[in-house]
Biotite code that builds the C-alpha atoms (Angstrom):
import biotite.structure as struc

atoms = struc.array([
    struc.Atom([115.556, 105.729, 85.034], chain_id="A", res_id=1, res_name="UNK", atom_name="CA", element="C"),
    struc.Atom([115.372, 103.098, 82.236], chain_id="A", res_id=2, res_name="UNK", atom_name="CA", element="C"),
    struc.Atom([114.985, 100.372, 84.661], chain_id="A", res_id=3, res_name="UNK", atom_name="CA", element="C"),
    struc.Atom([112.630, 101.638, 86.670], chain_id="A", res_id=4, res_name="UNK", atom_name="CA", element="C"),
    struc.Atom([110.193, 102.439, 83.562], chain_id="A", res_id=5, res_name="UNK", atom_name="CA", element="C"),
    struc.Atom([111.012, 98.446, 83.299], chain_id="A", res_id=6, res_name="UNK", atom_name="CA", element="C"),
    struc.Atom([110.055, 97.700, 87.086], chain_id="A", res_id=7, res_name="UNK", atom_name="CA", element="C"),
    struc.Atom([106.392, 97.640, 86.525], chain_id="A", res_id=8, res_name="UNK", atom_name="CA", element="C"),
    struc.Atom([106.047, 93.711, 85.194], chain_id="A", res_id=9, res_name="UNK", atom_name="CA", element="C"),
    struc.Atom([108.066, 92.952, 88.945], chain_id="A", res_id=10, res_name="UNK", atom_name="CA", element="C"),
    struc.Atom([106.677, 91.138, 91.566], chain_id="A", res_id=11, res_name="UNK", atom_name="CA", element="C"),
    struc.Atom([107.180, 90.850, 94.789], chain_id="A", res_id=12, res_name="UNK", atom_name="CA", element="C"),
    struc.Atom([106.289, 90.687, 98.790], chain_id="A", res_id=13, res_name="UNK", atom_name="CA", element="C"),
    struc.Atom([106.078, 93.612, 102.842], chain_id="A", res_id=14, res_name="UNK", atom_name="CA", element="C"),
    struc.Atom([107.941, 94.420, 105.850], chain_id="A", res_id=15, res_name="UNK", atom_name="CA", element="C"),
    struc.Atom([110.252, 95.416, 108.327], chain_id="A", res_id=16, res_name="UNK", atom_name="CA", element="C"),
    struc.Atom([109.535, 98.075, 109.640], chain_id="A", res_id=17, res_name="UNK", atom_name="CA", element="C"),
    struc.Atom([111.757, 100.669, 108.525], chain_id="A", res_id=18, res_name="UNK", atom_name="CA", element="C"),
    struc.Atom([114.970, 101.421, 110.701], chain_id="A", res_id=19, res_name="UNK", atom_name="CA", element="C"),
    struc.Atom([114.286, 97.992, 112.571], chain_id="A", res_id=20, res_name="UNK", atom_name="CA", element="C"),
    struc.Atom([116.786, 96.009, 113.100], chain_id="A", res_id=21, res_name="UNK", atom_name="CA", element="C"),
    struc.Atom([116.913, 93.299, 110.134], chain_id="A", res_id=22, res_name="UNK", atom_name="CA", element="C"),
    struc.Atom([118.514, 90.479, 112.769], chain_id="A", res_id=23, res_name="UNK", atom_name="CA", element="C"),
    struc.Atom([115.179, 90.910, 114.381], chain_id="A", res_id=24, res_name="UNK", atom_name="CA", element="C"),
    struc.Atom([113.083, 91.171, 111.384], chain_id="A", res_id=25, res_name="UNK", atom_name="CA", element="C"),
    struc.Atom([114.765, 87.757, 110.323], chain_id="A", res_id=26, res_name="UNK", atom_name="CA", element="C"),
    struc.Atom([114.526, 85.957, 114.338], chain_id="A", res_id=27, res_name="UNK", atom_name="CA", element="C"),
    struc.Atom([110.644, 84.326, 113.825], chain_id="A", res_id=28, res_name="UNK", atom_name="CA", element="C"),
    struc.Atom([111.906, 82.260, 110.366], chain_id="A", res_id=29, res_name="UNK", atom_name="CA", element="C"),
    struc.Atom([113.665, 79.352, 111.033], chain_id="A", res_id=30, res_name="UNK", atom_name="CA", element="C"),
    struc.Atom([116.434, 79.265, 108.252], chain_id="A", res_id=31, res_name="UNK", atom_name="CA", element="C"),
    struc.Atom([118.397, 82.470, 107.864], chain_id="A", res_id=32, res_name="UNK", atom_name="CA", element="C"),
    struc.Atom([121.615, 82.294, 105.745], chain_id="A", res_id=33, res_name="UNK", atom_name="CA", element="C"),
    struc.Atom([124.137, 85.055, 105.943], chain_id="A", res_id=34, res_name="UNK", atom_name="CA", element="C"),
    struc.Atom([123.150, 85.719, 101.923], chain_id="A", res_id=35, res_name="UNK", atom_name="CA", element="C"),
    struc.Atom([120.071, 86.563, 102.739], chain_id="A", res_id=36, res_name="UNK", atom_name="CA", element="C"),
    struc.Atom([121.147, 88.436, 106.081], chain_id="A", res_id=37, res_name="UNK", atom_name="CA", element="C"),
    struc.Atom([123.048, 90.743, 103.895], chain_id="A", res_id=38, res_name="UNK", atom_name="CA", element="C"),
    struc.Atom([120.423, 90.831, 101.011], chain_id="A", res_id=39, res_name="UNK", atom_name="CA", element="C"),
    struc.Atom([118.320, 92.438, 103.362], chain_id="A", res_id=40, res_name="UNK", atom_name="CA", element="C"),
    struc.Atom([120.512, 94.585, 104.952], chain_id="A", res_id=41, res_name="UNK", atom_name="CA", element="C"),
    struc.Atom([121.338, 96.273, 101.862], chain_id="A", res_id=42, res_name="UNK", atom_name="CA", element="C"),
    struc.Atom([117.776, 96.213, 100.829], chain_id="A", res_id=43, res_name="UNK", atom_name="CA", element="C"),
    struc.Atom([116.885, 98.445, 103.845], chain_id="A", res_id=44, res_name="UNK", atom_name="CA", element="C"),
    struc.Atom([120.142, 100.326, 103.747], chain_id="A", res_id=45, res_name="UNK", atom_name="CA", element="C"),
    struc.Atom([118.267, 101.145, 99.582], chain_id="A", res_id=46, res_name="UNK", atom_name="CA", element="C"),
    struc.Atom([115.140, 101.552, 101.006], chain_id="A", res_id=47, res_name="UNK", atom_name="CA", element="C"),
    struc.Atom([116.236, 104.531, 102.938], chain_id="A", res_id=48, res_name="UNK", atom_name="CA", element="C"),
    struc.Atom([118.076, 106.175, 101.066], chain_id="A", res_id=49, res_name="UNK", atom_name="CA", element="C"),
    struc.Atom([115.064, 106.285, 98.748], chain_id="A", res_id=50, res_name="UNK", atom_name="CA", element="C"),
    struc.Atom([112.847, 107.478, 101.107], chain_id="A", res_id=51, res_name="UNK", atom_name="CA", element="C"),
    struc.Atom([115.413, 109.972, 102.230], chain_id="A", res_id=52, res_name="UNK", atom_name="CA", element="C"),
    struc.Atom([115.545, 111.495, 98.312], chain_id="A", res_id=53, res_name="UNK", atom_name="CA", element="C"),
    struc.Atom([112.139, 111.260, 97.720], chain_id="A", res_id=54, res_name="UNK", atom_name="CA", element="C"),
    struc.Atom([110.676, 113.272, 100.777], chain_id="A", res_id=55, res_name="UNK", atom_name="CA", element="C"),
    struc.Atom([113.277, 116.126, 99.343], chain_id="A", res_id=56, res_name="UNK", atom_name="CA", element="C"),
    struc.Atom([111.765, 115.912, 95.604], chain_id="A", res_id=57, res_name="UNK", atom_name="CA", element="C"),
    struc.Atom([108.673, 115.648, 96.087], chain_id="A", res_id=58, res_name="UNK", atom_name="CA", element="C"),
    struc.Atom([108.578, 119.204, 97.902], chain_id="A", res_id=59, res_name="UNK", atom_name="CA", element="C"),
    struc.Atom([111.137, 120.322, 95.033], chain_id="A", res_id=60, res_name="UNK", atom_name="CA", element="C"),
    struc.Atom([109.128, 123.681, 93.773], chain_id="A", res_id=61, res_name="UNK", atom_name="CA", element="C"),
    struc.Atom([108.811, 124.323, 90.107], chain_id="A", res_id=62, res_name="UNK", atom_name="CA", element="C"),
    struc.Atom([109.931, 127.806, 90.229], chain_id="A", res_id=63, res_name="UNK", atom_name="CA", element="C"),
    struc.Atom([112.737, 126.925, 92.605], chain_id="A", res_id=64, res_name="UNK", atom_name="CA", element="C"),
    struc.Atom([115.759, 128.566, 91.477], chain_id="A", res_id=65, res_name="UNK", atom_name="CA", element="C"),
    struc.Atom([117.598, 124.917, 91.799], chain_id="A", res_id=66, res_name="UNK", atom_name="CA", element="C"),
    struc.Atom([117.172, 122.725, 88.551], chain_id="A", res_id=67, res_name="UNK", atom_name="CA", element="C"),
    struc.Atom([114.641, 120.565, 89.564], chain_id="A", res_id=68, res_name="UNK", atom_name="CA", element="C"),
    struc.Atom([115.571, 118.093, 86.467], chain_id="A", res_id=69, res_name="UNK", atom_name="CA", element="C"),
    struc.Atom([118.707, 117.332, 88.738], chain_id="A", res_id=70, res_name="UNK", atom_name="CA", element="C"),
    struc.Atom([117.116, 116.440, 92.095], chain_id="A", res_id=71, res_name="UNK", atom_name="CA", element="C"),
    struc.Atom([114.186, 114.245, 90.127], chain_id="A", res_id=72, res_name="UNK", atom_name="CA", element="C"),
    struc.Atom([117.467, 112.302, 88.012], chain_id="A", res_id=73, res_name="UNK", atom_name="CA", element="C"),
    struc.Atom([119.182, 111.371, 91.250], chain_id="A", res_id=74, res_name="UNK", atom_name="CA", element="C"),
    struc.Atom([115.900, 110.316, 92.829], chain_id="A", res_id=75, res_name="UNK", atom_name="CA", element="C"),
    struc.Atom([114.533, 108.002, 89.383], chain_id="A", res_id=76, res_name="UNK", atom_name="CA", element="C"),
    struc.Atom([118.817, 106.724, 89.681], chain_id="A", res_id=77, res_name="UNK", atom_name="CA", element="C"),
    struc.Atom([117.967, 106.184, 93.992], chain_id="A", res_id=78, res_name="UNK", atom_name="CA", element="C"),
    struc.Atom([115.149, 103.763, 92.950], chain_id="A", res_id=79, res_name="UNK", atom_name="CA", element="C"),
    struc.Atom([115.861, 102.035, 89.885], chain_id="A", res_id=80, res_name="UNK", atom_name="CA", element="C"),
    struc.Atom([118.989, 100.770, 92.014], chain_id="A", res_id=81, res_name="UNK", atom_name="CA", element="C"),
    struc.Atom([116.727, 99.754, 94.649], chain_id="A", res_id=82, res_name="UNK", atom_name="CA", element="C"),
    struc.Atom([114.213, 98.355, 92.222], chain_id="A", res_id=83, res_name="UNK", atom_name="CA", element="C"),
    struc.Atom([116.567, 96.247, 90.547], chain_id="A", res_id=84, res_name="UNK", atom_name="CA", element="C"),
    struc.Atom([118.098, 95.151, 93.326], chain_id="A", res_id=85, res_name="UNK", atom_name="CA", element="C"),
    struc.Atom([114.380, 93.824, 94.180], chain_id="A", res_id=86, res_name="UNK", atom_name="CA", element="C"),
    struc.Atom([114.059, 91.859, 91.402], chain_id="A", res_id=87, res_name="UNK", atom_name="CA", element="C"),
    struc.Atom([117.600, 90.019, 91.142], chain_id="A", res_id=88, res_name="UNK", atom_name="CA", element="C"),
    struc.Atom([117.328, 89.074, 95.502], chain_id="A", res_id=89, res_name="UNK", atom_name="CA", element="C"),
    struc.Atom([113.371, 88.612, 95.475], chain_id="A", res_id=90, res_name="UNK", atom_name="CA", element="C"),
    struc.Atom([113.957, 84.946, 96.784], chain_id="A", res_id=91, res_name="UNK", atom_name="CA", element="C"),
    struc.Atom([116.263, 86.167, 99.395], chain_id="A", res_id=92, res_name="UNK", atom_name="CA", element="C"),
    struc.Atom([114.182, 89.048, 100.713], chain_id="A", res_id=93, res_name="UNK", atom_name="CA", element="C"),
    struc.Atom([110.858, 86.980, 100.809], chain_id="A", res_id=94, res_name="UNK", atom_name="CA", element="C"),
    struc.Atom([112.363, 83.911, 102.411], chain_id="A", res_id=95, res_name="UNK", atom_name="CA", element="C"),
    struc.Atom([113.184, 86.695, 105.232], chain_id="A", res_id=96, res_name="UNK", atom_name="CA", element="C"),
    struc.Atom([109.933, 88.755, 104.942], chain_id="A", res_id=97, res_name="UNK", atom_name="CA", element="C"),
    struc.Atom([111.302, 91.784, 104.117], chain_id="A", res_id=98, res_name="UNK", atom_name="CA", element="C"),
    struc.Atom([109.471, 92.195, 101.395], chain_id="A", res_id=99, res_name="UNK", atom_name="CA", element="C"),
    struc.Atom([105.777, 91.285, 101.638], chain_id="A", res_id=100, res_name="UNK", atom_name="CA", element="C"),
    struc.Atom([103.239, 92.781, 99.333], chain_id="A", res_id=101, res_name="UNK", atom_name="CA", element="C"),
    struc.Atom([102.945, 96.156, 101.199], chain_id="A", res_id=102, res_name="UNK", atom_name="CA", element="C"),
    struc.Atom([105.873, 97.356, 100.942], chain_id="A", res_id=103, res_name="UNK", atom_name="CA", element="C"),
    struc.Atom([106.015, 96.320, 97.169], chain_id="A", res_id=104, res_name="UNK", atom_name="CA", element="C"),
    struc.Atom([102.581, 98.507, 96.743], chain_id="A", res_id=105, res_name="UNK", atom_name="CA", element="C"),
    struc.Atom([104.393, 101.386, 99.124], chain_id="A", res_id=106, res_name="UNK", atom_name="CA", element="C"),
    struc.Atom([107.742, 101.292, 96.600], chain_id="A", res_id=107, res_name="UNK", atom_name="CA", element="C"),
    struc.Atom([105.604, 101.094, 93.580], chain_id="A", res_id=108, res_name="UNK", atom_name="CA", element="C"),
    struc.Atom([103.510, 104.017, 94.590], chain_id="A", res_id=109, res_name="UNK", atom_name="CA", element="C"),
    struc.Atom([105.933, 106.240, 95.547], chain_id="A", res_id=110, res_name="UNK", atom_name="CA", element="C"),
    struc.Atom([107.781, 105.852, 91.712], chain_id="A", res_id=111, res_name="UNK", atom_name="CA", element="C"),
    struc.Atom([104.336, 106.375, 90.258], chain_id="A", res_id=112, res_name="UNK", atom_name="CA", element="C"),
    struc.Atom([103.995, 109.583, 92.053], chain_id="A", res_id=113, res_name="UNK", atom_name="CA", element="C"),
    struc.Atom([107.964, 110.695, 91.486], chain_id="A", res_id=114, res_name="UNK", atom_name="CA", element="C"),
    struc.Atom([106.114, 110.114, 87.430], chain_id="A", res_id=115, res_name="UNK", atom_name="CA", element="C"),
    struc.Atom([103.308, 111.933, 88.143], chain_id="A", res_id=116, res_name="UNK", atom_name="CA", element="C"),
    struc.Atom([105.475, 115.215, 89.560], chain_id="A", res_id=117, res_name="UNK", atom_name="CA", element="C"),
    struc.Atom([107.579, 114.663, 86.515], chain_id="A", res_id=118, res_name="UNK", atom_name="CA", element="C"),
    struc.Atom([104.848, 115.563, 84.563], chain_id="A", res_id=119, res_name="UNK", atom_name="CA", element="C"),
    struc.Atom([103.758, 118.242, 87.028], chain_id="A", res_id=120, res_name="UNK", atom_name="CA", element="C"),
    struc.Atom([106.959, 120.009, 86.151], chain_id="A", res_id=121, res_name="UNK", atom_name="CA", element="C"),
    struc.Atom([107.108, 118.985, 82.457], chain_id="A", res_id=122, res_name="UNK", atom_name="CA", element="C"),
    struc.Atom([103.684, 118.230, 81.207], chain_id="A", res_id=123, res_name="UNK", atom_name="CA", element="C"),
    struc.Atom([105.279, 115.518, 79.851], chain_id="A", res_id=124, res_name="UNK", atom_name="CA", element="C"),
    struc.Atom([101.983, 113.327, 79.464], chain_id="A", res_id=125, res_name="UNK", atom_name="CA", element="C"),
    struc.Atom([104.175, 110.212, 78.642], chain_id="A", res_id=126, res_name="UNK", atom_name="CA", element="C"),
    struc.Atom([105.247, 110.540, 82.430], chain_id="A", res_id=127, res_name="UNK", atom_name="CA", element="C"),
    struc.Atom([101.430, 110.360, 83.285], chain_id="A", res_id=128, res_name="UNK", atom_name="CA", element="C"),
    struc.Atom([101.282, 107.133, 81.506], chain_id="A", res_id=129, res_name="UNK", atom_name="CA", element="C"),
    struc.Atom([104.454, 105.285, 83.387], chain_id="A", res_id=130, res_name="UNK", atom_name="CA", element="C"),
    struc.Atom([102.400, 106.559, 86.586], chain_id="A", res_id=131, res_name="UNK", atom_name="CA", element="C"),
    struc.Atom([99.733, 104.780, 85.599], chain_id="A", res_id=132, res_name="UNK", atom_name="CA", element="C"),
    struc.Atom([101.510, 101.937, 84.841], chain_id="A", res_id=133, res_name="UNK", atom_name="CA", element="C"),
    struc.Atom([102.964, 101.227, 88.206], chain_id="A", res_id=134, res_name="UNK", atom_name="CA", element="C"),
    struc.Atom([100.101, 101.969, 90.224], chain_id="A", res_id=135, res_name="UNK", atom_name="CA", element="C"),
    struc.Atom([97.978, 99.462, 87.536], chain_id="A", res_id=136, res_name="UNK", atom_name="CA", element="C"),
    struc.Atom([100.059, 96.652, 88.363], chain_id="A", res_id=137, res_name="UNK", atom_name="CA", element="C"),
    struc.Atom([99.894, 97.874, 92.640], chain_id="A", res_id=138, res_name="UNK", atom_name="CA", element="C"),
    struc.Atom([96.086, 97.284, 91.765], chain_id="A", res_id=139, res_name="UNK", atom_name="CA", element="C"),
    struc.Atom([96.207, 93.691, 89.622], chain_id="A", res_id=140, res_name="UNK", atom_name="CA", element="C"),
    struc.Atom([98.379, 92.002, 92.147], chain_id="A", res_id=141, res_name="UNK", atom_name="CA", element="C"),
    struc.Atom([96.249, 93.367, 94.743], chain_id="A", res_id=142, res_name="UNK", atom_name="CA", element="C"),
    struc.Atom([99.444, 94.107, 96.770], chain_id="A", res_id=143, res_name="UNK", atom_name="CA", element="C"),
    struc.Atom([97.452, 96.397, 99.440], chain_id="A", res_id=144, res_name="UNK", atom_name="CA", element="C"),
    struc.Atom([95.577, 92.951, 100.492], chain_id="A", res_id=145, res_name="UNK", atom_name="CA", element="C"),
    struc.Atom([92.008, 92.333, 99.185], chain_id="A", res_id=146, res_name="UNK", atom_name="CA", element="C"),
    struc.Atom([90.787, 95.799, 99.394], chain_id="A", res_id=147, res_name="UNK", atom_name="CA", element="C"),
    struc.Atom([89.215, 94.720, 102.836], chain_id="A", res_id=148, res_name="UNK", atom_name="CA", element="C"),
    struc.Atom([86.486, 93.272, 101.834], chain_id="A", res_id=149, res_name="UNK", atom_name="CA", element="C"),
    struc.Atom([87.212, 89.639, 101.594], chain_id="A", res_id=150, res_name="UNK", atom_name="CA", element="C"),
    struc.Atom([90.390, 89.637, 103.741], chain_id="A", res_id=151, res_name="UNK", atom_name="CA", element="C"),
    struc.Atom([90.517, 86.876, 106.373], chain_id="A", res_id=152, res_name="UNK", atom_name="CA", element="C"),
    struc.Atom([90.942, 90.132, 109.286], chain_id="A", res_id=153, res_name="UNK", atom_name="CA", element="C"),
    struc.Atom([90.766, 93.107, 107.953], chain_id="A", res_id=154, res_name="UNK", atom_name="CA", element="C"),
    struc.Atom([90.106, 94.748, 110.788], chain_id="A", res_id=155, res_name="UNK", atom_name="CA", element="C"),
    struc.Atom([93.820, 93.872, 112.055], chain_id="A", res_id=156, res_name="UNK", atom_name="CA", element="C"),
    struc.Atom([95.065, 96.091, 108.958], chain_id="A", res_id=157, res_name="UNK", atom_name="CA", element="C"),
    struc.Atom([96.834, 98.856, 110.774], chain_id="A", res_id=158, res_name="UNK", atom_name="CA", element="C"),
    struc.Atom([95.745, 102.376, 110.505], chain_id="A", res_id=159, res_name="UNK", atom_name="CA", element="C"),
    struc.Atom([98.775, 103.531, 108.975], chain_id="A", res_id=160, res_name="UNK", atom_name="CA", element="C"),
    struc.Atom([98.570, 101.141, 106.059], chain_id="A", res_id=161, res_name="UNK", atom_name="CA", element="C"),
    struc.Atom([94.830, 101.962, 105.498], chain_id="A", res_id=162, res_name="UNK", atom_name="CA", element="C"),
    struc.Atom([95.994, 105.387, 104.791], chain_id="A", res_id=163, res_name="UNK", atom_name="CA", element="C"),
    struc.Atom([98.468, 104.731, 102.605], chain_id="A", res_id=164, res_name="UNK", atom_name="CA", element="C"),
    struc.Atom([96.341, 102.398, 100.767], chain_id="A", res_id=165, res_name="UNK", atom_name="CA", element="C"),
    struc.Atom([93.186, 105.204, 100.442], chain_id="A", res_id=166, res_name="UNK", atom_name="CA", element="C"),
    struc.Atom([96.015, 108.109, 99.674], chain_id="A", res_id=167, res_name="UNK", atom_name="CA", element="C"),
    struc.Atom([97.435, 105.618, 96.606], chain_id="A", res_id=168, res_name="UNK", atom_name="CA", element="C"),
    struc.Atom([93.967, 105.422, 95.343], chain_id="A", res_id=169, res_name="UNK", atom_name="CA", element="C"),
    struc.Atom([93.156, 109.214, 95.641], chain_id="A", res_id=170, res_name="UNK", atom_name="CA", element="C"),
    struc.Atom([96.374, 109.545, 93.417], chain_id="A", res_id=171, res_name="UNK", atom_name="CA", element="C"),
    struc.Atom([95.411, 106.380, 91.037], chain_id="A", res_id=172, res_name="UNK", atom_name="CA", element="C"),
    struc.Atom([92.188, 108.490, 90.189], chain_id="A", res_id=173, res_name="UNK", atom_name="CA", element="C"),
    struc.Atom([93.813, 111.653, 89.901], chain_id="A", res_id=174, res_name="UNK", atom_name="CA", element="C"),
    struc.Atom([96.146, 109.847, 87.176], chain_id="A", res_id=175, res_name="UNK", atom_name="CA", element="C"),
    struc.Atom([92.904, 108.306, 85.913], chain_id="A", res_id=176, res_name="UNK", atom_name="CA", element="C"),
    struc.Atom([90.727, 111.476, 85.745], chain_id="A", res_id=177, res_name="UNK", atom_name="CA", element="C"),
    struc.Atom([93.360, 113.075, 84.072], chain_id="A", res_id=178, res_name="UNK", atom_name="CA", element="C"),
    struc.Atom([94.252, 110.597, 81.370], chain_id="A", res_id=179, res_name="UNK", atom_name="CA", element="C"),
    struc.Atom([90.647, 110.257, 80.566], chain_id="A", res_id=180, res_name="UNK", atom_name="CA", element="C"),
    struc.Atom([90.447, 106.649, 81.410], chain_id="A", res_id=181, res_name="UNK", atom_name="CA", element="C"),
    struc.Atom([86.881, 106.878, 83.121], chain_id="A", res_id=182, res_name="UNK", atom_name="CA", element="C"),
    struc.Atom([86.336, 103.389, 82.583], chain_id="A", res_id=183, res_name="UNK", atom_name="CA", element="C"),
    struc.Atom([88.605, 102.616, 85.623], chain_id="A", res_id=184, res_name="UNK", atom_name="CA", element="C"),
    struc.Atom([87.340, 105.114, 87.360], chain_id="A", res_id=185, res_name="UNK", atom_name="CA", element="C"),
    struc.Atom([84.125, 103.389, 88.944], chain_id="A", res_id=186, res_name="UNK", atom_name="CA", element="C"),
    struc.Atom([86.590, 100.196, 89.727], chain_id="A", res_id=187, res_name="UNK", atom_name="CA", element="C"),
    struc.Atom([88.565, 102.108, 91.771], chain_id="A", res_id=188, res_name="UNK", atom_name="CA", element="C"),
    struc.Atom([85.908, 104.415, 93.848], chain_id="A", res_id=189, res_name="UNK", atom_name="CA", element="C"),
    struc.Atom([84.247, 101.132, 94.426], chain_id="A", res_id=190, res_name="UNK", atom_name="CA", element="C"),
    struc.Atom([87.505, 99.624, 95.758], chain_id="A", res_id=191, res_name="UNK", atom_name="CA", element="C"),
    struc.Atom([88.431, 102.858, 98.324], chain_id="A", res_id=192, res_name="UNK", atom_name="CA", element="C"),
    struc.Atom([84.679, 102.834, 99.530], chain_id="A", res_id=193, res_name="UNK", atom_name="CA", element="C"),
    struc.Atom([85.348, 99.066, 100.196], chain_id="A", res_id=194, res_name="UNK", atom_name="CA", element="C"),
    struc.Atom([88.316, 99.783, 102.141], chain_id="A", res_id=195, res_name="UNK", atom_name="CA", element="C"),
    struc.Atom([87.298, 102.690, 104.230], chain_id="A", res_id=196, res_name="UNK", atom_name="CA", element="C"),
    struc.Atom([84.227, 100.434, 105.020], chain_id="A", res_id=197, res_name="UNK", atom_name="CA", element="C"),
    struc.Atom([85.977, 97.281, 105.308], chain_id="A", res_id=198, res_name="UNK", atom_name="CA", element="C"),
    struc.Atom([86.200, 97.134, 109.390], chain_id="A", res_id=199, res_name="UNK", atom_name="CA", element="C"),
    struc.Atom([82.200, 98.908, 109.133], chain_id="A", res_id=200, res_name="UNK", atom_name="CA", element="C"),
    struc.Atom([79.179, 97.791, 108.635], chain_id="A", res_id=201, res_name="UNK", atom_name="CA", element="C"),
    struc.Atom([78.230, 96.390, 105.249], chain_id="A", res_id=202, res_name="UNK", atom_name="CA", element="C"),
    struc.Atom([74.761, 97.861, 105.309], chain_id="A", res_id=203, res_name="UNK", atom_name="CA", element="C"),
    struc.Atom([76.894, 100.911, 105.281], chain_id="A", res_id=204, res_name="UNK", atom_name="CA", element="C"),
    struc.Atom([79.013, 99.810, 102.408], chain_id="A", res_id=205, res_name="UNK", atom_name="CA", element="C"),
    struc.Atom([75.706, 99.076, 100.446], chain_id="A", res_id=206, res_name="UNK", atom_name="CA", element="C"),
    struc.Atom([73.950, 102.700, 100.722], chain_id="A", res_id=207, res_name="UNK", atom_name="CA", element="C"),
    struc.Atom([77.631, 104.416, 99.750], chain_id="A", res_id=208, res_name="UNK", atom_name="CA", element="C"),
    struc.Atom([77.257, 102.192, 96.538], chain_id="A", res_id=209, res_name="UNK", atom_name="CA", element="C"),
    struc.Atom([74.154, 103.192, 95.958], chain_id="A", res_id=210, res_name="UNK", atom_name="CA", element="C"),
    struc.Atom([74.850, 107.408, 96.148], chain_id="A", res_id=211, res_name="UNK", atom_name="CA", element="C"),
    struc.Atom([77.862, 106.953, 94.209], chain_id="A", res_id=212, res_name="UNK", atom_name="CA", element="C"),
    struc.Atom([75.766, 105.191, 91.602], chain_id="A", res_id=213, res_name="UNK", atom_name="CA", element="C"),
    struc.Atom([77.936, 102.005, 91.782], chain_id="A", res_id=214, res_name="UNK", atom_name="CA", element="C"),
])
C-alpha cells in the first residue's frame, strides 16, 4: 500500500484494449522486442487481476459480516504491484502503446476511489487526501486528453471514455466538496461542462458558463 501512496508523482501513457491480444496490440509499431512483448504481457496479465479485485471491493458492504480491512489490503497489494511495475517498464510499455495516457488516468482513478471507500469505511480523512492526490495529478497531466475543448478531434473520443472521464470528475468534486477545497471546485465544473460540450456547439458551452456562474 506504501507504494501506491508513492505512485502519484508517476507518469505515464493508454491502451489495449483489455483482454486483446497484446501480439496484436504490438503489430502497427515497427520494432517489437521480445522484452517488451513480455513487459506487456505481464502488464495486462496485472491489469486484470486489478480490475478483477477491485469490481469485488468496491461493492464490499460496511456492515458485511466479512472484514472488509482484508479484501481492501489485498486490493491496495493488487495495485501497488501493478503500479510499480508501471513505473520500472514505462519505456517498454509506451514503445508498444500499451500504456497511453488513458489508461494511466483509468488506473489512477480507480486507486483514488479504492482511497476514497477507505475512508467511507474508516473516516479516515487522511485516505480522502491520497484520493485527492491521485486524481490531482490525473488532472495536471491532463491524461483524459485536453478536456475536449482544444483537442485536435474530439469528437473521435469514444463514448465509453467520455464517461469515464465525466464519472472521474463527478468523484474529483465529491473528494473536493468534501475536503473543503472550493477553490478547485469551479476549475473542475468548468472542465466537465467543457467535455460534455466538447463535440456541441460552443454557443452552448458559453450559456452553461454563464448559469453556472463561471
Amino acid at each position: 500500500m506504501a507504494r501506491v501512496m508513492e505512485a502519484h508523482n508517476a507518469s505515464a501513457r493508454h491502451p489495449a484494449i483489455p483482454g486483446e491480444p497484446m501480439e496484436e496490440v504490438l503489430a502497427g509499431h515497427n520494432i517489437v522486442s521480445d522484452k517488451t512483448l513480455a513487459a506487456a504481457k505481464h502488464f495486462q496479465s496485472l491489469h486484470d487481476d486489478a480490475m478483477r479485485h477491485f469490481n469485488a471491493v468496491k461493492d464490499v458492504s460496511k456492515f458485511s459480516r466479512h472484514d472488509w480491512r482484508q479484501f481492501f489490503g489485498r486490493t491496495f497489494a493488487v495495485f501497488s504491484e501493478l503500479w510499480q511495475f508501471m513505473r520500472e517498464h514505462m519505456l517498454s510499455l509506451r514503445q508498444g502503446g500499451i500504456l497511453p495516457p488513458p489508461r494511466v488516468a483509468e488506473i489512477a482513478s480507480k486507486i483514488g476511489q479504492m482511497f476514497y471507500h477507505t475512508y467511507v469505511h474508516s473516516s479516515d480523512v487522511e485516505c480522502l487526501h491520497q484520493a485527492y492526490c491521485f486524481y490531482m495529478v490525473i488532472q495536471d497531466r491532463q491524461y483524459f486528453g485536453g478536456d475536449g475543448d482544444d483537442d485536435e478531434h474530439p469528437e473521435q473520443q469514444s463514448s465509453s471514455l467520455l464517461l469515464t472521464h465525466l464519472r472521474y470528475l463527478a468523484r474529483f468534486i465529491s473528494v473536493v466538496l468534501l475536503l473543503g477545497r472550493t477553490g478547485v471546485l469551479r476549475g473542475l465544473v468548468e472542465v466537465g461542462i467543457r467535455v460534455l460540450f466538447s463535440r456541441g456547439n460552443a454557443a452552448e458551452f458559453d450559456m452553461c458558463c454563464r448559469l453556472s456562474g463561471l
